[in-house]
Rosetta silent file (secondary structure, phi, psi, omega in degrees, C-alpha in Angstrom):
SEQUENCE: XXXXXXXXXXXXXXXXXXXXXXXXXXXXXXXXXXXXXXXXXXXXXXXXXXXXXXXXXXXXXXXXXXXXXXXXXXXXXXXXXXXXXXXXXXXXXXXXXXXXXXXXXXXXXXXXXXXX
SCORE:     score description
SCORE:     0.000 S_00000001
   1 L     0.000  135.545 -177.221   21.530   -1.749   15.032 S_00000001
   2 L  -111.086  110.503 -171.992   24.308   -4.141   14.853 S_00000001
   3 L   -65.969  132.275 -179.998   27.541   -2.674   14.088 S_00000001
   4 H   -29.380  -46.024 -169.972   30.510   -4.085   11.565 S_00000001
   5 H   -79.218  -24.753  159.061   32.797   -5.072   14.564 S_00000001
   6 H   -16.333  -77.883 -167.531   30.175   -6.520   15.939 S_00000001
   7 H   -67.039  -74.831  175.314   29.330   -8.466   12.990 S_00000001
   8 H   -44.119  -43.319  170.957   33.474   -9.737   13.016 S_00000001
   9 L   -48.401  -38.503 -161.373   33.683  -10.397   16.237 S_00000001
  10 L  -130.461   27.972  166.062   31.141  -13.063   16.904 S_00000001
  11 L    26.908   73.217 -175.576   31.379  -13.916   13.193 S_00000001
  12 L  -115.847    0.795  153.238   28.345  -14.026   12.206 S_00000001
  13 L  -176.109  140.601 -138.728   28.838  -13.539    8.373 S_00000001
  14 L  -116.290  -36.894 -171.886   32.837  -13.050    7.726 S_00000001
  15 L   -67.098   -0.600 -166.776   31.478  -11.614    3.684 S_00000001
  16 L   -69.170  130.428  127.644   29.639   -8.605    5.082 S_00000001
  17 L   -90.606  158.461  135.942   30.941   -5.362    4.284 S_00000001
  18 H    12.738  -72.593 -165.143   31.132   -2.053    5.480 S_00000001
  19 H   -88.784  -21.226 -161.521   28.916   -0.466    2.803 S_00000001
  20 H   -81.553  -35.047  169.398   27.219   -3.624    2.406 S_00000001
  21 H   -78.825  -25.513  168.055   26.045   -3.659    5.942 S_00000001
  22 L   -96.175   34.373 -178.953   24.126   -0.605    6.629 S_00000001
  23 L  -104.394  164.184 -156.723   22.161   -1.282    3.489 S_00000001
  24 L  -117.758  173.891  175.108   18.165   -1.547    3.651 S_00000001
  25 L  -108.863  153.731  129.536   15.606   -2.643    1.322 S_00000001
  26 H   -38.331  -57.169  177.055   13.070    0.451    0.220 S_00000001
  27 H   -60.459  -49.149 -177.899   10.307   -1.310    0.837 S_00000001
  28 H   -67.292  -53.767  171.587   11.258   -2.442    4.303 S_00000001
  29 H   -58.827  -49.442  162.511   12.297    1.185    5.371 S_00000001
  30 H   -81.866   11.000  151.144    9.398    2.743    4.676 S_00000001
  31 H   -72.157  -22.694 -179.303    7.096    0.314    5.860 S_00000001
  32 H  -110.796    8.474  137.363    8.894    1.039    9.400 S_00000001
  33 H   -60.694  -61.712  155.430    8.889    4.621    9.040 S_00000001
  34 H   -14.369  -79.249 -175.325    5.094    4.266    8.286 S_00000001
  35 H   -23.780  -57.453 -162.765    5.377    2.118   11.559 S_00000001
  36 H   -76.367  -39.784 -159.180    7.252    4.959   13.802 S_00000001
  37 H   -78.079  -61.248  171.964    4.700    7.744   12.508 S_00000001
  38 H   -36.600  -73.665 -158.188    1.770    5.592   13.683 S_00000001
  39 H   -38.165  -42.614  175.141    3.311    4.614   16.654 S_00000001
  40 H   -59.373  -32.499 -175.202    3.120    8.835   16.918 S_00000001
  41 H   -70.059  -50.302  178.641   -0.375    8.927   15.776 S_00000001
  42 H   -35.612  -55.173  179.455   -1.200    6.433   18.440 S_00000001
  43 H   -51.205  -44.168 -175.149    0.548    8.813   21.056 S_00000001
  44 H   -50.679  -47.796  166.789   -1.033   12.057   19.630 S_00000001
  45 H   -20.928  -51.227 -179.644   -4.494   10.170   20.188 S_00000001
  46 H   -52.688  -69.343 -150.102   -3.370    9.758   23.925 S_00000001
  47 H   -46.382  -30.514  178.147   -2.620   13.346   24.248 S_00000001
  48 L   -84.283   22.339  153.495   -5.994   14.445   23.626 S_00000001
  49 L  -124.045  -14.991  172.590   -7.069   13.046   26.627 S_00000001
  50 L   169.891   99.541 -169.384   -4.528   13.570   28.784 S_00000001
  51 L   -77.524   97.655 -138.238   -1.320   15.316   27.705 S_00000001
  52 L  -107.267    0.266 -159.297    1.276   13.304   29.507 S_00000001
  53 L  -143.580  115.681 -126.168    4.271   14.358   27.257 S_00000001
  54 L   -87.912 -172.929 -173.521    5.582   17.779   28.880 S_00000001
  55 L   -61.767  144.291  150.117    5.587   21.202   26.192 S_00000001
  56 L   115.607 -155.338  -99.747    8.626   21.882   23.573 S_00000001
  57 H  -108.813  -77.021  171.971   10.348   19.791   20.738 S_00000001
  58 H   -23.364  -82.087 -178.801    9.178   16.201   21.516 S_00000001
  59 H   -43.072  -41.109 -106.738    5.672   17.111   21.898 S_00000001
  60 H  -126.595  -54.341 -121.171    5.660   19.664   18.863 S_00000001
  61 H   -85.558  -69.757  161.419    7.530   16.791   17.003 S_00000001
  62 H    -3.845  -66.646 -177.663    5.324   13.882   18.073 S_00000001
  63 H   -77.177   -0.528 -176.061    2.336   15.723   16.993 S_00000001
  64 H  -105.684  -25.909  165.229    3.182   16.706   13.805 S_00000001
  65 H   -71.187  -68.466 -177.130    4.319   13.371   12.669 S_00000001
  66 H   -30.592  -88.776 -129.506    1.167   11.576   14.467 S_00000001
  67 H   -87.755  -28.382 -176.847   -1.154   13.495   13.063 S_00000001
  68 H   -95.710  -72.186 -171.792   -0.066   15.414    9.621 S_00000001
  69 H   -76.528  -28.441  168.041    2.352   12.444    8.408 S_00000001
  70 H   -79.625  -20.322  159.299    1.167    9.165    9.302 S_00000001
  71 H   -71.225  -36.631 -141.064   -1.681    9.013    7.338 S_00000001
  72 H   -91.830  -65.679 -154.029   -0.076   10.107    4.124 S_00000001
  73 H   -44.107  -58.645 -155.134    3.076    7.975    5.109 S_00000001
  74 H   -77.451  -83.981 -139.801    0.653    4.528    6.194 S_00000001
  75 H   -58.889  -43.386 -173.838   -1.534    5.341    2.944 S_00000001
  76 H   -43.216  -65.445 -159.868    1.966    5.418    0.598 S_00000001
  77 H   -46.567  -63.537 -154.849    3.421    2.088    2.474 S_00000001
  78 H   -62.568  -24.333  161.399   -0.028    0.347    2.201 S_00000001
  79 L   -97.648   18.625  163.283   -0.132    1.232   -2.104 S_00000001
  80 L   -87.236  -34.772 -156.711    3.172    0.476   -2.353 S_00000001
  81 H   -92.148   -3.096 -171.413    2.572   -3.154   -0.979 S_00000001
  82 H   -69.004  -74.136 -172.462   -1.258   -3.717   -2.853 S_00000001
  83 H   -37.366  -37.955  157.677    0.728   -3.009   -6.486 S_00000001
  84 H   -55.298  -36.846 -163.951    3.458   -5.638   -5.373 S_00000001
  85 H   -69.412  -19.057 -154.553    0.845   -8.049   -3.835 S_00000001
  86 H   -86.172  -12.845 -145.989   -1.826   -7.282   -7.517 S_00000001
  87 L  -123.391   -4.706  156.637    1.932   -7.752   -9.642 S_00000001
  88 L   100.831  -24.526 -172.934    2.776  -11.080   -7.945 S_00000001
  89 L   -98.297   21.812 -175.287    6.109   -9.788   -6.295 S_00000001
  90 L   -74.161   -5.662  150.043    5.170   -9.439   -3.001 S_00000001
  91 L   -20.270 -113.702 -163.729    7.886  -12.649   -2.242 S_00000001
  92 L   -38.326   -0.275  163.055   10.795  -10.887   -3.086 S_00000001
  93 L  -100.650  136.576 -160.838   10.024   -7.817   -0.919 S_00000001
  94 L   -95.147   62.524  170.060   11.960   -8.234    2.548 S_00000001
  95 L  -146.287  119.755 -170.848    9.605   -6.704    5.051 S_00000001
  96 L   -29.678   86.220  178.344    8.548   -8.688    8.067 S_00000001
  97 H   -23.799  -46.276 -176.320    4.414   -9.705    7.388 S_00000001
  98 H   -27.196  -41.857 -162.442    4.013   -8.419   11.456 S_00000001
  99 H   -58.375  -46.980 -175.506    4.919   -5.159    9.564 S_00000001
 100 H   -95.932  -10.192  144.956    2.661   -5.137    6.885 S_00000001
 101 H   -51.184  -85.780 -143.767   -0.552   -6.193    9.004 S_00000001
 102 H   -45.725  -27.621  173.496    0.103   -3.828   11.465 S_00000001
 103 H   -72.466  -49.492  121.870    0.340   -1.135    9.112 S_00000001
 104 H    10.920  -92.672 -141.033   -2.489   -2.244    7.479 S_00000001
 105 H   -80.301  -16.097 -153.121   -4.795   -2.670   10.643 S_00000001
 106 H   -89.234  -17.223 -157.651   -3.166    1.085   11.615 S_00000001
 107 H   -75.413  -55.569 -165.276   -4.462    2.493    8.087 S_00000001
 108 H   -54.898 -100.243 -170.484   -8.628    1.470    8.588 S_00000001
 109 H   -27.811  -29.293  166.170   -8.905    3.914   11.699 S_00000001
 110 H   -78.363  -17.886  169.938   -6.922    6.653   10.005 S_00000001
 111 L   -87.581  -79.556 -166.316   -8.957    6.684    6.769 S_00000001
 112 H    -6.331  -75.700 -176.894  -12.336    6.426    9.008 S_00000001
 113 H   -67.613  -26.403  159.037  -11.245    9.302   10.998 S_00000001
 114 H   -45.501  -41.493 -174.436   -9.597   11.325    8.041 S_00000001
 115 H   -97.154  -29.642  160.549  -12.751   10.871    6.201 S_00000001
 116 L  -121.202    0.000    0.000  -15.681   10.955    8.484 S_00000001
């Protein structure tokens, strides 16, 4: 995260403000929340082969997001971005295409196994 003083120091946009700078697009955050819980599903996945991540809050935390939240989360993100892409506006939404494959590509294994 790149911080206001930062941002002044090495002038890199002199109009930025304070409130103006920690703000996000909607679309963009929760495509990389989406993002974070997969990355967790991915881990949980691990674990069940070899539980490398040691007992208490992490693990607990890990596993509840992987496995309870990242479906629901990835399925939101991915029918938030269809209705922009079927409505023509998926331009104007500011979230990185990498983002929206990957999310995507993370969704097909998570229905499969949700579902069969």
């Amino acid at each position: 995260m790149v911080f206001y003083a930062e941002l002044l120091i090495f002038g890199y946009n002199r109009n930025i403000t304070t409130r103006g700078c920690y703000r996000m697009n909607k679309f963009s955050f929760w495509h990389k929340v989406a993002f974070i819980a997969n990355c967790c599903w991915l881990i949980a996945w691990a674990m069940k082969y070899n539980a490398f991540l040691p007992e208490g809050h992490i693990r607990s935390t890990v596993l509840v997001v992987g496995l309870v939240m990242a479906c629901v989360l990835n399925a939101l993100a991915n029918a938030w971005t269809l209705i922009l892409f079927l409505g023509g506006r998926l331009q104007s939404a500011a979230a990185p295409r990498w983002l929206l494959v990957l999310n995507f590509l993370f969704l097909l294994p998570q229905f499969y196994l949700f579902f069969i």
